[in-house]
C-alpha positions in Angstrom: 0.0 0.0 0.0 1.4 3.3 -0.9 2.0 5.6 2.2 1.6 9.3 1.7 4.1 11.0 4.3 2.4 13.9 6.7 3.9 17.0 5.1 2.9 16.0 1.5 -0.4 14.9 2.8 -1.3 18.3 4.2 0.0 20.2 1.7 -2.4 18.0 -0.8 -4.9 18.8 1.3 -4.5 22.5 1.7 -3.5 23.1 -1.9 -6.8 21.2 -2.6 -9.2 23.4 -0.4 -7.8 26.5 -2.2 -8.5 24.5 -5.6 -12.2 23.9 -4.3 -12.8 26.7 -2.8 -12.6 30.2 -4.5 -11.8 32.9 -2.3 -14.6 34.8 -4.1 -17.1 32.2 -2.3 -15.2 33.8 1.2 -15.2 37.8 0.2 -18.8 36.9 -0.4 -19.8 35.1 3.2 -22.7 36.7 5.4 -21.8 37.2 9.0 -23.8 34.7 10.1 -21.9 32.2 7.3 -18.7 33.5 8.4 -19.3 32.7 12.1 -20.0 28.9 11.0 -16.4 28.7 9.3 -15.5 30.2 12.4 -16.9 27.6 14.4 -16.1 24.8 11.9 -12.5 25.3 11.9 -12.0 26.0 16.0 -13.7 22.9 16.4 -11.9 20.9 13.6 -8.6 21.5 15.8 -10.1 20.1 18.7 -11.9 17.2 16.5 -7.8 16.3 16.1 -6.6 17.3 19.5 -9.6 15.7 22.3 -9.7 12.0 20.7 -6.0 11.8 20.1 -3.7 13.8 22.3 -4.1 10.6 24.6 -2.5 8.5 21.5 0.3 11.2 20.6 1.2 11.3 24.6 1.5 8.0 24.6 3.6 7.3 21.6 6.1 9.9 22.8 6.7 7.5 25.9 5.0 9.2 28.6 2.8 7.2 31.3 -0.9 7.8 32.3 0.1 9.9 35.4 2.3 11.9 33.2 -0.3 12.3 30.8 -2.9 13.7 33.1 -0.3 15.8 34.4 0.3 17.6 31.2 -3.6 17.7 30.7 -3.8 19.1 33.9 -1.7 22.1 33.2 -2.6 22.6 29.5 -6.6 22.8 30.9 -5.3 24.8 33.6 -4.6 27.9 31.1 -7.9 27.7 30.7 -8.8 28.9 33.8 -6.3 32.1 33.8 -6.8 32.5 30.0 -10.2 34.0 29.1 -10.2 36.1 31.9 -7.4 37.9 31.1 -8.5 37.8 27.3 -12.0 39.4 27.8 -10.1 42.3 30.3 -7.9 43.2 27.1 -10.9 42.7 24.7 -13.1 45.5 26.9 -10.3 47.8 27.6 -9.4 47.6 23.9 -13.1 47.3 22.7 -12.1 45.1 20.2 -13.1 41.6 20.8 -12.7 40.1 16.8 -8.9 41.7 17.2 -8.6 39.7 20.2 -9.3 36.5 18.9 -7.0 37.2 16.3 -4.0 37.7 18.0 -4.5 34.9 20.5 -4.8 32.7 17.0 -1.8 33.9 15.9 0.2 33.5 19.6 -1.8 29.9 19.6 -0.7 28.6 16.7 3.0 29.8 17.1 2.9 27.8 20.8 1.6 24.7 18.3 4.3 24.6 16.5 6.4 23.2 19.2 4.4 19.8 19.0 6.6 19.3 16.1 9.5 19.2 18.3 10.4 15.7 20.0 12.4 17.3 22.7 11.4 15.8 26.1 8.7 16.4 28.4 8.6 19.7 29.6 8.9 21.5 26.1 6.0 19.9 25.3 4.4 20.5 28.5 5.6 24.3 27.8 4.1 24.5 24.0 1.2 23.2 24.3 0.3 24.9 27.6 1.6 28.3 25.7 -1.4 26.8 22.8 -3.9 26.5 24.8 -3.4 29.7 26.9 -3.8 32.0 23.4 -6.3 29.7 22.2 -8.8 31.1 25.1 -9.0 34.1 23.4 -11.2 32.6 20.9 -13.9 30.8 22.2 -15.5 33.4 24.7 -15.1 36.1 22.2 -16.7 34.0 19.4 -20.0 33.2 21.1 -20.5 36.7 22.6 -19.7 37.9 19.0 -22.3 35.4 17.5 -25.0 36.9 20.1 -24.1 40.5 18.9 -24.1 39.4 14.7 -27.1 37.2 15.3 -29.4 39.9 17.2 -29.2 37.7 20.5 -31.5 34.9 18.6 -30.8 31.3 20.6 -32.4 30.0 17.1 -30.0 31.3 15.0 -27.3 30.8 17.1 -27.7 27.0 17.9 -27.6 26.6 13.8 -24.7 28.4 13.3 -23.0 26.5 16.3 -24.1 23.2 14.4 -21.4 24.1 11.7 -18.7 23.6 14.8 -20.1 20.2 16.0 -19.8 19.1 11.7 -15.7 20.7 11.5 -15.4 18.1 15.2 -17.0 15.0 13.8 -15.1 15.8 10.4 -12.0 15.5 11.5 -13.0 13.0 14.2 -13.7 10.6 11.6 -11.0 11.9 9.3 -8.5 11.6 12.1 -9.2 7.7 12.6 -8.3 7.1 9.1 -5.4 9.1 9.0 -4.1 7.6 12.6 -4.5 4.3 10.4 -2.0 5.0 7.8 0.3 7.7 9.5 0.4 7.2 13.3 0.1 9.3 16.4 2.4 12.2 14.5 -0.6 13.0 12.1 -2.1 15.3 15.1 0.4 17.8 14.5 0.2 18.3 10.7 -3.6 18.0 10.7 -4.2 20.7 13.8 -1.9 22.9 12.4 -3.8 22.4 9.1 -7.1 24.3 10.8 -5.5 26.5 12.9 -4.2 28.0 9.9 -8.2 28.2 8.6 -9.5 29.6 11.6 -6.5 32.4 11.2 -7.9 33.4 7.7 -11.8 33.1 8.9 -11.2 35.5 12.0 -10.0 38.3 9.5 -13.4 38.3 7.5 -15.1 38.9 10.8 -16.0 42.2 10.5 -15.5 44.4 13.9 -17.3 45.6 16.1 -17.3 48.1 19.4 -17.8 46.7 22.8 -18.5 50.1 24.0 -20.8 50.4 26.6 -24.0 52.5 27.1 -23.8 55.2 29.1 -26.1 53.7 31.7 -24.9 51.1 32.4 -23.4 49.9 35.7 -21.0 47.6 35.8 -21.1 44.6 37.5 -18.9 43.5 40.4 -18.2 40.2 39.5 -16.6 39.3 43.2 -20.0 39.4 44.5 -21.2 36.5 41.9 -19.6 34.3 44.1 -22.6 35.2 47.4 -25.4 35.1 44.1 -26.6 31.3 45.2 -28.2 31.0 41.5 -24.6 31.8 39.8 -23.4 29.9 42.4 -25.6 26.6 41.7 -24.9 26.9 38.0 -21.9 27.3 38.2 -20.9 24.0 40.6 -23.1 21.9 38.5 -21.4 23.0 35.2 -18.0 22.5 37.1 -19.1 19.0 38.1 -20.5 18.2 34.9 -17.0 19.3 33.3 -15.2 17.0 35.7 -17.3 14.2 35.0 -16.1 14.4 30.9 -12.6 14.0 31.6 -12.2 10.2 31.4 -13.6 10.7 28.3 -11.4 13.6 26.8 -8.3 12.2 28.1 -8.7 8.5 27.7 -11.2 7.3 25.4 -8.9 6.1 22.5 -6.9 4.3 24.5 -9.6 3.0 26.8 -11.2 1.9 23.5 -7.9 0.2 22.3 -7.1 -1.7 25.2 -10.4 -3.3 24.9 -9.7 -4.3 21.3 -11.5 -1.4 19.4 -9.3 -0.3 16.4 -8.2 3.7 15.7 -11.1 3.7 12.9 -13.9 2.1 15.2 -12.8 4.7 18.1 -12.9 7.6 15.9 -16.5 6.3 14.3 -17.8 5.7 18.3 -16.4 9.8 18.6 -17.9 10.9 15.6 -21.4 9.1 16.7 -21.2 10.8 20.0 -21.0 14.3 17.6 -23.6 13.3 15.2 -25.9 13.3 17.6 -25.1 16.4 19.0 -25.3 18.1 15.5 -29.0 16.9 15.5 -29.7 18.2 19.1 -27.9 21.7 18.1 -30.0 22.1 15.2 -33.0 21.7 17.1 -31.9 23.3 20.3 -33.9 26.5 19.5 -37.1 24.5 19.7 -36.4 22.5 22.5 -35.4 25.2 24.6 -38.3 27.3 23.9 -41.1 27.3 26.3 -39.4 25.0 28.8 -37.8 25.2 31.9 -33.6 25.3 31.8 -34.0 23.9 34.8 -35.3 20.7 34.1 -33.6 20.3 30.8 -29.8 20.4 32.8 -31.1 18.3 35.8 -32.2 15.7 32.3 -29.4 16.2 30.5 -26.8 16.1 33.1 -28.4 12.8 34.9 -28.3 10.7 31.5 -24.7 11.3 31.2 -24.3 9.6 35.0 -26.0 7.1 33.1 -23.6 7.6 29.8 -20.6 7.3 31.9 -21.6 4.2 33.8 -23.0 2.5 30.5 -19.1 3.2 29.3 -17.6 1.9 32.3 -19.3 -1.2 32.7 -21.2 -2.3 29.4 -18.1 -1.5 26.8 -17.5 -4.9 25.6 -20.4 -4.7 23.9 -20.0 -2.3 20.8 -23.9 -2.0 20.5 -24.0 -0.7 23.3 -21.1 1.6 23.5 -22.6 3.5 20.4 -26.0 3.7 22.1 -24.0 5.0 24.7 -22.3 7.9 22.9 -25.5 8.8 21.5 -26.6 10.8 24.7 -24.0 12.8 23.9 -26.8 15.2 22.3 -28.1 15.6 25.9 -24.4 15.8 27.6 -23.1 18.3 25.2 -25.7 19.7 23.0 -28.5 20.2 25.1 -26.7 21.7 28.3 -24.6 23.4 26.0 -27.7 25.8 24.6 -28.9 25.5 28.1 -25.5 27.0 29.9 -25.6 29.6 26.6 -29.5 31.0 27.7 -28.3 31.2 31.2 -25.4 33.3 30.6 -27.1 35.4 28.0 -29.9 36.4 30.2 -28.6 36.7 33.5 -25.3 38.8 32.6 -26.4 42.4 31.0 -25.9 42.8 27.6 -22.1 45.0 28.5 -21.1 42.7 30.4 -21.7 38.9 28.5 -18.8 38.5 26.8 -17.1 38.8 30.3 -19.4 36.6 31.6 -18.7 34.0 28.8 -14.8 34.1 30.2 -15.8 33.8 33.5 -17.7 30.3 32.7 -15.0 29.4 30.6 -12.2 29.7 32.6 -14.0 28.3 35.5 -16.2 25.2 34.0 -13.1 24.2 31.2 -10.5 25.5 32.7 -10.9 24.5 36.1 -13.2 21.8 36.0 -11.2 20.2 32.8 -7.7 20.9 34.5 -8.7 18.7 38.1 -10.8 16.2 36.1 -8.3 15.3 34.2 -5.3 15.3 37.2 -8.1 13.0 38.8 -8.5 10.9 36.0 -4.8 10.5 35.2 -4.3 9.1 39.2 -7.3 7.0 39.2 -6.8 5.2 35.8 -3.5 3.3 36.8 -2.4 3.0 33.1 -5.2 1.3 32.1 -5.9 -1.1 35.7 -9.0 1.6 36.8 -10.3 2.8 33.8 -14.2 1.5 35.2 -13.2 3.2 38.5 -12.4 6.6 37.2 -15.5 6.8 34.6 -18.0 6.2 37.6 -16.1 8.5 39.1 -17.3 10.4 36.3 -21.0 9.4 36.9 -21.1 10.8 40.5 -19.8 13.9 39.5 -22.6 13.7 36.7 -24.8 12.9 39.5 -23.6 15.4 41.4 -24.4 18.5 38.8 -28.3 17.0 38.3 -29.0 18.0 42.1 -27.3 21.2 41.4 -29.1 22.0 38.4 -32.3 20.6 40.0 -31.9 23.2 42.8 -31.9 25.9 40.2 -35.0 28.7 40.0 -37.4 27.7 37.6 -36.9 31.3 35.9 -33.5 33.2 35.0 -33.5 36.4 36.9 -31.2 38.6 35.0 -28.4 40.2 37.1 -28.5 44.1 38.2 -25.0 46.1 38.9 -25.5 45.9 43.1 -28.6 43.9 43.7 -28.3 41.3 46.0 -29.5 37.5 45.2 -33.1 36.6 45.0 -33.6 33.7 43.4 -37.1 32.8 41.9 -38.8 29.4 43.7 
């Protein structure tokens, strides 16, 4: 069988997109069409990154504790990261320029997966990566809800075209694992970050000035709001609980006889199903309670993770399994996403967005996956860690379940009074 080495395989496929694709169709783009690139290509990096970083680690000799160590700290930028990103973009009003230069800063710390040189340059690289790559995320759904007139509707459609660039490369990953090995993740991430560096400059900008009267919110005193405070916990919990998945799933798979193909096809039928949900999350939202719809969504992945843990063996049953990722992911997504757009004020959400995402995936991601990386013993308590998954699952129902039935939006000073 011929083999097709990395570099000439990416630059076939680059010099193949430009071939298909004219940049007249991109000058031409809508906002709302631009935002979907946007999305498509973000989540196309992490499409090669989540499923496979666990192989690449692996192949580059480095244990399970080790692993989760490095996970640990790459997640852990995610805490500090959007923070600091969303003070630059308000002080700079300027949150498309933002995103921009933490691609740019992102994909320069990337490059240093490319380099075999020990541990802690890789630890140092990637961690630099995912630091500048928190400018993008917060930024690019606060920007959706400002292009797309605050419309859930629109916005889970557009958000679809994210979940489609993840399973894409999910699937295309697998394949490519098959005929390259673990160093394809470099090539191929690098392939998309590029993409999402042209996408961000057709963004057009926009001001984040505020209104005159508004008051700005201390955002100290959303730690003594017990709504925020609930909602944020369960979401925390619920991003511990994914961890086993994120950083061990391909090998978990592998070690119980599954091949790269059939682990990237179980992946990429965990984000099928989520592209369904997103497309019809603007119905299934509307008219019910966010409450109920996290305390469902986040209880059937306790179930998810215990179904993984226990019932695995049987492949039926692991793909029924990765179907509920539409109510892990999807639906609590668009639920987390109406929260945050109604209680923040409008000045204040894409600060807000930051705040969730460097709390939820930054900290919730960076302990999940040190906790995973101790429990799973190279391989000896896989089952362990993912009910360890399910009771932090379980854990972020009662949470969510002890939610108001209402959002009440958030006023600059007003103390916490949540709605029975």
């Amino acid at each position: 069988m011929l083999k097709i080495p990395n570099d000439a395989l990416v630059s076939l496929l680059f010099f193949t997109f430009s071939a298909v694709i004219p940049m007249e169709f991109f000058v031409k783009m809508s906002s709302a069409q631009t935002l979907s690139l946007a999305y498509f290509a973000y989540f196309a990096v992490l499409g090669v990154f989540v499923p496979y970083i666990g192989l690449f680690l692996d192949n580059r000799g480095l244990n399970s504790e080790e692993i989760g160590l490095l996970l640990a700290l790459v997640t852990g930028m995610r805490i500090i990261g959007p923070s600091l990103w969303a003070s630059l973009a308000v002080k700079r009003q300027d949150p498309i320029g933002v995103m921009r230069f933490g691609a740019v800063l992102a994909t320069i710390g990337w490059l240093t997966s490319f380099y075999d040189g020990g541990y802690w340059p890789l630890v140092a690289g990637l961690a630099l990566y995912s630091l500048c790559w928190t400018a993008i995320l917060p930024q690019l759904e606060s920007s959706a809800f400002y292009y797309l007139d605050n419309n859930t509707s629109r916005y889970s459609k557009v958000r679809t075209a994210g979940s489609v660039g993840y399973i894409v490369l999910v699937m295309l990953g697998g394949w490519w694992f098959q005929h390259t090995g673990p160093q394809m993740l470099p090539h191929s991430a690098l392939l998309f970050l590029l993409l999402m560096l042209c996408t961000l400059w057709l963004l057009p900008k926009f001001s984040l000035a505020q209104h005159n009267d508004t008051q700005p919110v201390q955002f100290r005193r959303l730690w003594t709001h017990s709504s925020f405070l609930k909602f944020m916990l369960g979401a925390f919990f619920m991003q511990m609980s994914f961890a086993p998945f994120y950083g061990f799933f391909t090998l978990y798979t592998r070690d119980l006889g599954y091949s790269g193909s059939d682990a990237g096809l179980l992946i990429a039928l965990a984000v099928a199903a989520e592209i369904v949900a997103f497309y019809f999350a603007g119905r299934i939202l509307q008219g019910r309670s966010y409450q109920k719809l996290l305390g469902l969504c986040y209880g059937l992945t306790a179930v998810r993770w215990l179904m993984v843990a226990f019932l695995a063996d049987s492949g039926l049953l692991l793909s029924a399994s990765m179907l509920l990722h539409a109510f892990s992911f999807a639906i609590a997504h668009s639920c987390a996403m109406q929260f945050i757009q109604q209680f923040f004020p409008p000045a204040q959400r894409s600060r807000g967005q930051a705040l969730y995402a460097g709390v939820i995936y930054g900290g919730g991601g960076a302990l999940g996956a040190y906790a995973a990386g101790i429990a799973w013993q190279d391989g000896a308590g896989s089952a362990f860690t993912f009910v360890l998954g399910a009771l932090c699952a379980l854990l972020s129902m009662l949470l969510a379940l002890a939610l108001p039935k209402n959002i009440q939006p958030l006023k600059a000073g007003a103390e916490d009074k949540p709605v029975a």
